[in-house]
Structures are given as structure tokens and as C-alpha cells.
C-alpha positions as a Markdown table, in Angstrom:
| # | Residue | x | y | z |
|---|---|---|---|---|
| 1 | Unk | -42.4 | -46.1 | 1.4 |
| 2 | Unk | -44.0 | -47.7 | -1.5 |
| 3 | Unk | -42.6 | -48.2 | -5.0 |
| 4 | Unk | -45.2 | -46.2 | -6.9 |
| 5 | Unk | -44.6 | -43.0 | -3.9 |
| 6 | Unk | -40.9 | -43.3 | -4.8 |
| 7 | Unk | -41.5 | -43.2 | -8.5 |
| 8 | Unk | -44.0 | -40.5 | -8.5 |
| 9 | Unk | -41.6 | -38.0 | -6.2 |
| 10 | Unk | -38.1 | -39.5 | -7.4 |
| 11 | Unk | -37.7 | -36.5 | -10.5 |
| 12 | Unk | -38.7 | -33.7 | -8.0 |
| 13 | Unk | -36.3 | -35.1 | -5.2 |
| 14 | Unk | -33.5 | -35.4 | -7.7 |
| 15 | Unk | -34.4 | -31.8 | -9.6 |
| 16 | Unk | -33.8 | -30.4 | -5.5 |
| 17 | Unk | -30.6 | -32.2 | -5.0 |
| 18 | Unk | -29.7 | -30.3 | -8.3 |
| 19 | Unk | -30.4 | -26.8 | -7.7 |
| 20 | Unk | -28.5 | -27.1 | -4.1 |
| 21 | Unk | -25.5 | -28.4 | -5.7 |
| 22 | Unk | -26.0 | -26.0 | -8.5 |
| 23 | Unk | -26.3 | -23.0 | -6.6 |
| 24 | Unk | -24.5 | -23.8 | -3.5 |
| 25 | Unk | -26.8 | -23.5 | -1.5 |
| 26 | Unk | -24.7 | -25.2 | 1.5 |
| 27 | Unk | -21.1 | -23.6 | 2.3 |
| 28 | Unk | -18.2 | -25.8 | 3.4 |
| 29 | Unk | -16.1 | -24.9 | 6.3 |
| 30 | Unk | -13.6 | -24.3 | 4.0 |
| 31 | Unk | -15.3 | -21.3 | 1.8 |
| 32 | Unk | -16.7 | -19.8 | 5.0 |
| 33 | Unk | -13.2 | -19.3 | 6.4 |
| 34 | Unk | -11.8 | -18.3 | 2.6 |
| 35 | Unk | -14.1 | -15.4 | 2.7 |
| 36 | Unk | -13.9 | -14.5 | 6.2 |
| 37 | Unk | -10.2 | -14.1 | 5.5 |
| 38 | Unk | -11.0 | -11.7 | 2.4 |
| 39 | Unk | -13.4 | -9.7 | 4.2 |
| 40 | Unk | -10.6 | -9.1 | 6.9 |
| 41 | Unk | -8.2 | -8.3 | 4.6 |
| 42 | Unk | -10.4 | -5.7 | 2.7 |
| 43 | Unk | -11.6 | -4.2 | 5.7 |
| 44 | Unk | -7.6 | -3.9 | 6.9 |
| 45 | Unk | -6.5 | -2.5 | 4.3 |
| 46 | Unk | -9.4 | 0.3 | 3.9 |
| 47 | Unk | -10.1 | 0.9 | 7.9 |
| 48 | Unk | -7.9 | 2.2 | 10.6 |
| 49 | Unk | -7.7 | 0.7 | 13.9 |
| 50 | Unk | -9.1 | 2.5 | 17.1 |
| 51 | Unk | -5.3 | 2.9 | 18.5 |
| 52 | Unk | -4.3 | 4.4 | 15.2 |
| 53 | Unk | -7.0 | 7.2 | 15.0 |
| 54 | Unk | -5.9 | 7.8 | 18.3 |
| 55 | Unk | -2.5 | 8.9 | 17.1 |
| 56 | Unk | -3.8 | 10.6 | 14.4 |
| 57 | Unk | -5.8 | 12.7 | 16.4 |
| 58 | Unk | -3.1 | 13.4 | 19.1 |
| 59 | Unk | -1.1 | 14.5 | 16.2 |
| 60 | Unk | -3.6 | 17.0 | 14.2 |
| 61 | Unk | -3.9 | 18.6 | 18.3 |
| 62 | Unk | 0.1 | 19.2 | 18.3 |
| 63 | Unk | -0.5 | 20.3 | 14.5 |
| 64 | Unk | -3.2 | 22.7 | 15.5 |
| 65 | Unk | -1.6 | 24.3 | 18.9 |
| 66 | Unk | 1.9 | 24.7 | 17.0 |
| 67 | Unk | -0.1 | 26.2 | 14.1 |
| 68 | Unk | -1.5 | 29.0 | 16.9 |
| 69 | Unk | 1.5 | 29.8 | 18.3 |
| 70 | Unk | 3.2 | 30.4 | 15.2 |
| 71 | Unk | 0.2 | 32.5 | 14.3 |
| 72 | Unk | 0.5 | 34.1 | 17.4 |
| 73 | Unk | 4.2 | 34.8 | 17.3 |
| 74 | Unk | 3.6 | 36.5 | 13.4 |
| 75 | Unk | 0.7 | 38.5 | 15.1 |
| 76 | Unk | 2.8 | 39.7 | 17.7 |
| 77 | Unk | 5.8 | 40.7 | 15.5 |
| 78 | Unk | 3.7 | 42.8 | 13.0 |
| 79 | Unk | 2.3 | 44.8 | 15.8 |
| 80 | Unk | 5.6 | 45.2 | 17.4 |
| 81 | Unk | 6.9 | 46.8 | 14.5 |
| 82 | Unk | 3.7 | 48.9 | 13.9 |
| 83 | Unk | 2.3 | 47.7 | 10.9 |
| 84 | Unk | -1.5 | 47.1 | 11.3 |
């Protein structure tokens, strides 16, 4: 490299050093895993995991089948005492 190359690129070189420092353009190791952390978090705290829908929906089934029978048992009683 000659002097006069140096000199004619040095303010553009140094302008893009800048704007990558500027705008952090480059994450550390650090930051990456910082957020990853908060995204986990977040996504804990608004999502339900696979085993616990599983329970859930296990439970609305014994909700809905208790719900029939008690349905059925009130059916059954009205028309055993003959009102329609």
C-alpha cells in the first residue's frame, strides 16, 4: 500500500469503523446469550408446555363427561316424575 492510497481511503475506512461501532452491527457472546435468556423467559411465561396442554385437555374430557352425566341424571329425574 502506498502513502497517497492510505490517505485518499483513510476518512472512508474510519467513517465504517464508526457506523459498526455505532450501530452494533457485531453482537458479543455476551448480548446473544442476554437475549436468548429474555426470549425464553417471555416465551415461558406466555406459552404452555406440550405435557401441560396435555393435562389440560385430559381435564376439560373428565369436565365434559361429568357434565353429561349430570345432564343425563337431571334428564332422567324430570321424566321420572312426569314433567315434560
Amino acid at each position: 500500500m502506498n502513502r497517497d492510497f492510505l490517505h485518499k481511503y483513510a476518512p472512508l475506512l474510519i467513517i465504517c469503523i464508526a457506523v459498526i461501532f455505532q450501530y452494533n452491527l457485531f453482537v458479543t457472546p455476551e448480548k446473544l446469550e442476554h437475549t436468548h435468556r429474555e426470549i425464553l423467559a417471555e416465551v415461558a411465561q406466555v406459552y404452555i408446555t406440550k405435557a401441560e396442554f396435555g393435562n389440560m385437555k385430559e381435564q376439560i374430557t373428565d369436565i365434559n363427561k361429568k357434565l353429561d352425566k349430570i345432564y343425563d341424571t337431571l334428564i332422567s329425574e324430570r321424566g321420572s316424575d312426569g314433567i315434560n
